[in-house]
C-alpha positions in Angstrom: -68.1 58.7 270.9 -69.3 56.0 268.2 -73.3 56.1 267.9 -74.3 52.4 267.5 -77.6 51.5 265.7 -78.5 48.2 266.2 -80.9 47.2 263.3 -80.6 43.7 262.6 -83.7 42.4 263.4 -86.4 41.2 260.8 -89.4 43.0 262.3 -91.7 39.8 261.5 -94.6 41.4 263.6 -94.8 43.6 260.6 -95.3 41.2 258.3 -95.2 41.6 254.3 -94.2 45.4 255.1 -91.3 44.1 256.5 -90.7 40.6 254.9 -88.0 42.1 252.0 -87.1 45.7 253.7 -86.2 47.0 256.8 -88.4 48.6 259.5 -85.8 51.4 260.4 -86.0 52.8 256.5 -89.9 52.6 256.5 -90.8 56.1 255.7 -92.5 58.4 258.2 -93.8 61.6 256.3 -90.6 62.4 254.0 -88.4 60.9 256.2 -87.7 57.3 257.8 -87.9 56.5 261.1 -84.4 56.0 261.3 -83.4 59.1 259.2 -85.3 60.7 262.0 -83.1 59.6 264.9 -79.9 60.7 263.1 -80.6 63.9 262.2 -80.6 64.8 266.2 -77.7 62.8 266.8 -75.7 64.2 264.1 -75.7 67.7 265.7 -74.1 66.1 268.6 -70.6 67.1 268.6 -69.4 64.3 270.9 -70.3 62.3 267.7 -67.8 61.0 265.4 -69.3 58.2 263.6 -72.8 56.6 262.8 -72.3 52.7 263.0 -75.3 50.8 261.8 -75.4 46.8 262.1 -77.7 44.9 260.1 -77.8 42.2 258.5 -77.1 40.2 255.6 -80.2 40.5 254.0 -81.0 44.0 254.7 -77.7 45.2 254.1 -77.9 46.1 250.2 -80.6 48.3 251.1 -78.9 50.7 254.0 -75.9 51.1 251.8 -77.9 52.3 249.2 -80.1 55.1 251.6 -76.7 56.3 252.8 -75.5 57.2 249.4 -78.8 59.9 249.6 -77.2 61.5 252.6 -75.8 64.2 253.7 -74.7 63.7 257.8 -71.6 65.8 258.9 -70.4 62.5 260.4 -69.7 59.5 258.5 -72.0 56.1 258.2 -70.3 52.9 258.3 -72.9 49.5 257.7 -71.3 46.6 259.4 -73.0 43.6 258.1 -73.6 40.6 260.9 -74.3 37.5 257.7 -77.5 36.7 258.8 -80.2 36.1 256.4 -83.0 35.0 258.6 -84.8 35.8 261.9 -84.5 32.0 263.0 -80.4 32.5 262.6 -80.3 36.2 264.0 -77.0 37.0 266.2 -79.5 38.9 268.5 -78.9 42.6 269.3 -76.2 41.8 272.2 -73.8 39.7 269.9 -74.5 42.0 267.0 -72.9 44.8 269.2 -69.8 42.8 270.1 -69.8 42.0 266.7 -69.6 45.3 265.3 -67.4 46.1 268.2 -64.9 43.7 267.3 -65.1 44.4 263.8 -64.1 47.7 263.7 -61.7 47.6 266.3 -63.9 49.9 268.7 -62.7 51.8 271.7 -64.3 54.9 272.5 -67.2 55.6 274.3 -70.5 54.3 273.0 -73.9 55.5 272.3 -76.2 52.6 271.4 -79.2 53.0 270.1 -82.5 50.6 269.0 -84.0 51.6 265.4 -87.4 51.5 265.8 -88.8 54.5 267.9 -89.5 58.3 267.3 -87.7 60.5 270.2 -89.6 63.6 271.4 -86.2 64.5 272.9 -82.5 65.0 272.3 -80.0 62.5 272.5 -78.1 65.3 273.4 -79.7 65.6 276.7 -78.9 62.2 277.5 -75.1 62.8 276.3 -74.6 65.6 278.5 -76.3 63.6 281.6 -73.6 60.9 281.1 -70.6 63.4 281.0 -71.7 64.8 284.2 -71.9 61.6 286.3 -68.9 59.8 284.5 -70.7 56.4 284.4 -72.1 54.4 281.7 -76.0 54.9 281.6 -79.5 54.0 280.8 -82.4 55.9 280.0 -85.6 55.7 282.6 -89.3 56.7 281.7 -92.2 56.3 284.6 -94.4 53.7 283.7 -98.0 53.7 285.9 -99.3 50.4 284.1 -98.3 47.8 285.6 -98.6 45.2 282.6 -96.6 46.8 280.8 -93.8 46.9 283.5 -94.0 43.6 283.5 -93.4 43.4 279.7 -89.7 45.5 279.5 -86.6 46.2 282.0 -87.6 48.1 285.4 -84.8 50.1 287.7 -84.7 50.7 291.3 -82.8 54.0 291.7 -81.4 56.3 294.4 -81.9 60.2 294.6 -78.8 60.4 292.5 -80.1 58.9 289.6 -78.0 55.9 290.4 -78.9 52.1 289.6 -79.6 50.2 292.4 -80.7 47.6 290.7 -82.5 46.2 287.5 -84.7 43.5 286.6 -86.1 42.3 283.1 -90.1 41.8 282.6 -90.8 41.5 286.5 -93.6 39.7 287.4 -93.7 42.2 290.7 -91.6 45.5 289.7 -89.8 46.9 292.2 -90.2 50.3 290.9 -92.4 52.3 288.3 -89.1 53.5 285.9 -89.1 51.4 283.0 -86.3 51.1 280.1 -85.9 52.1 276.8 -83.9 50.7 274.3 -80.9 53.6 274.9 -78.2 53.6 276.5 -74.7 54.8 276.8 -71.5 52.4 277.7 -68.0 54.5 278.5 -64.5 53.6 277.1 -63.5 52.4 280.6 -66.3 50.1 280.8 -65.8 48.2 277.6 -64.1 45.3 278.3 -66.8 44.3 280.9 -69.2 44.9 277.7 -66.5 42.5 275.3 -66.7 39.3 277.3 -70.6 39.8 278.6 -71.8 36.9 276.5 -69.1 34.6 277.3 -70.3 35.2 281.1 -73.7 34.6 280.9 -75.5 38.1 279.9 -78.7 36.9 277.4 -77.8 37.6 273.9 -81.2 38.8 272.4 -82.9 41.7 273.9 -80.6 45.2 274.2 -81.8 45.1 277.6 -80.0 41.7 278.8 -76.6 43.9 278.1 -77.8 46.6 280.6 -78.8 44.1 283.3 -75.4 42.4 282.8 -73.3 45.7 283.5 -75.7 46.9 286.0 -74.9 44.3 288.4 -70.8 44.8 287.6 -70.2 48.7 287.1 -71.7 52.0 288.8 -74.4 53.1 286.3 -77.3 56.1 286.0 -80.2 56.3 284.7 -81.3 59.8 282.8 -84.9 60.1 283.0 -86.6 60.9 279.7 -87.3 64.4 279.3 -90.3 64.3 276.9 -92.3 60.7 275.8 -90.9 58.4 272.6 -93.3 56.6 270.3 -92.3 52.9 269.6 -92.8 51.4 266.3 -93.3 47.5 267.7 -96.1 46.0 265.1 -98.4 47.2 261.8 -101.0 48.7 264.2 -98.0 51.2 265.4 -96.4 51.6 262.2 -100.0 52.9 260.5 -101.0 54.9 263.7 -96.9 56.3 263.5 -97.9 57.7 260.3 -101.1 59.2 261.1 -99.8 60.9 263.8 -96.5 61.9 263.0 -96.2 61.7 259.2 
């Protein structure tokens, strides 16, 4: 299994924190918020290799944190050639980019860069080995505005998508979406030619919406809460809190 970090966005809600470095590698304490995420899913032994796509601008500056590491599995930067958030791929064709790239076939782990995990990805590994599908990742959500602002699942007593709809206006269901999810070997060619069949290129969630309604799919529900890293207020209160 290839852990994908997608981490080419430009994090312009940030502003001049973000305007010549990237949010992933903003510090946290003594570590980054990245650096964070990897050292759980390092320990996964289903792991094989880190794959982090950036971009152009930004890309300088992961291949000079990696050299500071010391991950049991190796780090590969794939750099999409973007240098600006108006030209940006979006986080759907930076996966098929990196896909294509490399000349991927495994089983994925996909991951967004910009939250702090009070879980283990291992957890959500394991959950996917036992139903043999590709999956999500569910959270309950009581507020309804804020269901309205992210994906939202229907699901049956199985843990199995029903069904899945982006920023609902009237959810359907109070499980909301994280940016995490986990696409298997055989469903891969369904993820290759999404974009070229109409799945949105932007938002990690347009891809999950896109295989929802074409494979069999579960969602894992969180097992503890995760701390997004979405603007300067977050960031600052990130650091208080966690750092």
């Amino acid at each position: 299994m290839k852990n994908i970090v997608i981490a080419a966005g430009y994090a312009t809600r940030l502003g001049e924190l973000t305007k010549n470095f990237p949010k992933p590698l903003l510090k946290i304490g003594e570590n980054t918020i990245l650096g964070r995420m990897l050292d759980d899913i390092d320990a996964i032994d289903d792991i094989d290799e880190h794959i982090i796509i950036t971009n152009h601008k930004f890309a300088g500056i992961f291949e000079d944190w990696i050299k500071g590491l010391r991950y049991s599995k190796p780090i590969t930067i794939v750099d999409d050639g973007t240098e600006t958030n108006e030209t940006r791929l979006g986080a759907v064709c930076d996966l098929l980019f990196a896909m294509k790239k490399l000349s991927i076939d495994d089983d994925l782990l996909v991951v967004a860069a910009d939250n702090l995990l009070f879980f283990s990805f291992q957890e959500f590994v394991d959950f996917a080995k036992e139903k043999r599908t590709s999956c999500i990742m569910c959270h309950e959500q009581p507020e309804i505005e804020k269901l309205q602002r992210t994906g939202v699942v229907e699901l049956d007593a199985n843990w199995r998508v029903l069904g899945m709809e982006e920023k609902p206006q009237v959810p359907k269901s109070h499980w909301a979406v994280p940016p995490f999810y986990i696409y298997m070997k055989k469903d891969l060619d369904l993820v290759r030619h999404s974009v070229e069949n109409g799945c949105g290129k932007d938002a990690p969630g347009n891809l999950a919406h896109y295989m929802v309604e074409r494979t069999s799919m579960h969602a894992w529900p969180m097992s503890a809460g995760r701390f997004d890293i979405g603007s300067l207020d977050t960031y600052h209160e990130a650091v208080k809190r966690f750092g």
